[in-house]
C-alpha positions in Angstrom: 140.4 74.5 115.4 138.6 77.0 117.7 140.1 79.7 115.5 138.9 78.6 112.4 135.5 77.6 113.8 135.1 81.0 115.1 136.0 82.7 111.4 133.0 80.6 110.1 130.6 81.6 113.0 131.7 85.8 112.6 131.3 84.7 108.9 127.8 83.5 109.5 126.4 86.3 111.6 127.8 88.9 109.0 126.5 87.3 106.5 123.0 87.2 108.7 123.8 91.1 109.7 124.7 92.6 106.5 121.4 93.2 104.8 119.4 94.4 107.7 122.0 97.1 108.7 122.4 98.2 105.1 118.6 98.6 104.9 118.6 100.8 107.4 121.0 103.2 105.9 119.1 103.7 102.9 115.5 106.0 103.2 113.2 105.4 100.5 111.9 108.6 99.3 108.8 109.5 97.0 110.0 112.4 93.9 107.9 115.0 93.0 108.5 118.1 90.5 106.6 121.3 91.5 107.9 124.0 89.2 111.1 123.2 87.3 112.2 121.5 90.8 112.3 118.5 92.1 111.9 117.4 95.5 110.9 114.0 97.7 109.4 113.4 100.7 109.4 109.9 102.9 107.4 107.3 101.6 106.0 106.4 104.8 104.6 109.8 105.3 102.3 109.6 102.3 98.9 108.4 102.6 98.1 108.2 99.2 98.4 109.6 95.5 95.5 110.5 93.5 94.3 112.6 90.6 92.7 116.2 91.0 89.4 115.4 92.5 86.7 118.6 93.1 88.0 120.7 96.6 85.9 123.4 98.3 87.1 126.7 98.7 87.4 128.3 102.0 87.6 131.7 103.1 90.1 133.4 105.2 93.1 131.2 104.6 96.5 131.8 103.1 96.3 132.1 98.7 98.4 128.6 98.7 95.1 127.1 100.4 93.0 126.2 97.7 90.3 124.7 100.0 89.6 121.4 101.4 88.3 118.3 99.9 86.8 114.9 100.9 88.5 111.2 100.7 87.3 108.4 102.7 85.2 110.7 105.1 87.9 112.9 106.0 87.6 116.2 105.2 91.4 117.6 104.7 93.0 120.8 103.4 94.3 121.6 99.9 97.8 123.3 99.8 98.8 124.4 96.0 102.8 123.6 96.8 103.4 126.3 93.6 101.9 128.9 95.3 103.2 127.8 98.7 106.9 128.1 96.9 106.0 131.3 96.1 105.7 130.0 91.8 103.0 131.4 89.5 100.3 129.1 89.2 99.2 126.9 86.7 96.4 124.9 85.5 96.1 121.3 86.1 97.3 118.7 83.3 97.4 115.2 83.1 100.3 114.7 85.0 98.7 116.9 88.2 98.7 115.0 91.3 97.3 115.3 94.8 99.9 113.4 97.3 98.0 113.2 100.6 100.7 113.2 103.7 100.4 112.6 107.4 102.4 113.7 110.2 102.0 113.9 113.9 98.3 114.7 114.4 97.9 117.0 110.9 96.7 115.5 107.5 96.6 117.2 104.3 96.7 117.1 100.2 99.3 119.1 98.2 99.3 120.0 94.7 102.1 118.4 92.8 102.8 119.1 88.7 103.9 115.3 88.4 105.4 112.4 89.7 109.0 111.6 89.0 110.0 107.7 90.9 110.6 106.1 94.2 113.9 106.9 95.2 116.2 105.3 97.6 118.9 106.6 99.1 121.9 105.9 101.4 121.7 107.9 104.5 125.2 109.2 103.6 124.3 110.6 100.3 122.2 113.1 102.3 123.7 116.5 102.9 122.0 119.0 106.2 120.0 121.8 104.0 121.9 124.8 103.4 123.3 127.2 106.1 121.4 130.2 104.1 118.1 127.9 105.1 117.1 128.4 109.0 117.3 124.6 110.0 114.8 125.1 112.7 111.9 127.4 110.3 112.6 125.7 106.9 110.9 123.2 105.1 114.1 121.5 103.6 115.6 118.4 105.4 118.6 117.9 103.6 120.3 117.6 100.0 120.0 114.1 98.4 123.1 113.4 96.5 122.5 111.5 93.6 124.7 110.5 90.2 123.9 112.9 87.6 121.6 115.6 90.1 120.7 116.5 93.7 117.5 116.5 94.9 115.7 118.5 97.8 114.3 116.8 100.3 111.8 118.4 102.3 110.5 117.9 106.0 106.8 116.8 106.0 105.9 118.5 109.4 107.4 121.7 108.0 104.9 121.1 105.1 101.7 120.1 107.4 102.2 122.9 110.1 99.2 125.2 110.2 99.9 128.9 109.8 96.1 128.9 108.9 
């Protein structure tokens, strides 16, 4: 009787486990096309999504700095992620979007050329970046595996650090 009353119990408690731990395997992911690309970033890095809103220029900064710009009282910088790729730019369309990320202690706004979906993603479906990609300088976490494509996801604080 013990036995079968402990069967039930395990039962329960797996039953009680099971969801929890296989949330935590998955990472939910934001996608993003710049180029012909597509990459994602954590959800929980991004601040917010908006449309192209006027920026200021600012001298002496890198080409892929477009400028800086205002939300909420915050003035933040404005990285063109075409240029920053090392892709011709472009002009905005309607599908240009300005995803605003935070990391530890930087802020900023990147140019996207659209949106594709939130994306989620079992932590096993996630390949380390390339060897030809230095782990430690690159921007690239890892290689999202997904049914019909692979998807590049890169590492926010690679994206926010300042070599301005």
């Amino acid at each position: 009787m013990s036995d079968k009353l402990n069967q039930i119990f395990q039962k329960q408690q797996k039953q009680i486990d099971g969801p929890d731990k296989a949330d935590e395997d998955i990472i939910q992911l934001v996608g993003f096309v710049v180029g012909e690309e597509e990459y994602a970033i954590p959800i929980l890095n991004i601040v917010e999504i908006i449309k192209p809103i006027e920026f200021t220029r600012v001298p002496s900064v890198p080409e892929y700095v477009l400028g800086v710009f205002n939300i909420r009282g915050s003035v933040i910088p404005l990285i063109d992620l075409r240029r920053r790729f090392n892709l011709p730019p472009v002009n905005n369309t309607g599908d240009t979007r300005y995803i605003v990320m935070k990391g530890e202690g930087n802020t900023a706004g990147f140019v996207i050329d659209r949106l594709t979906e939130a994306i989620r993603i079992k932590r096993n479906r996630i390949d380390p970046a390339p060897e030809t990609v230095s782990s430690e300088k690159g921007m690239i976490y890892g290689i999202g595996k997904r049914e019909d494509s692979m998807l590049t996801i890169l590492k926010v604080e690679a994206l926010l650090k300042r070599d301005f």
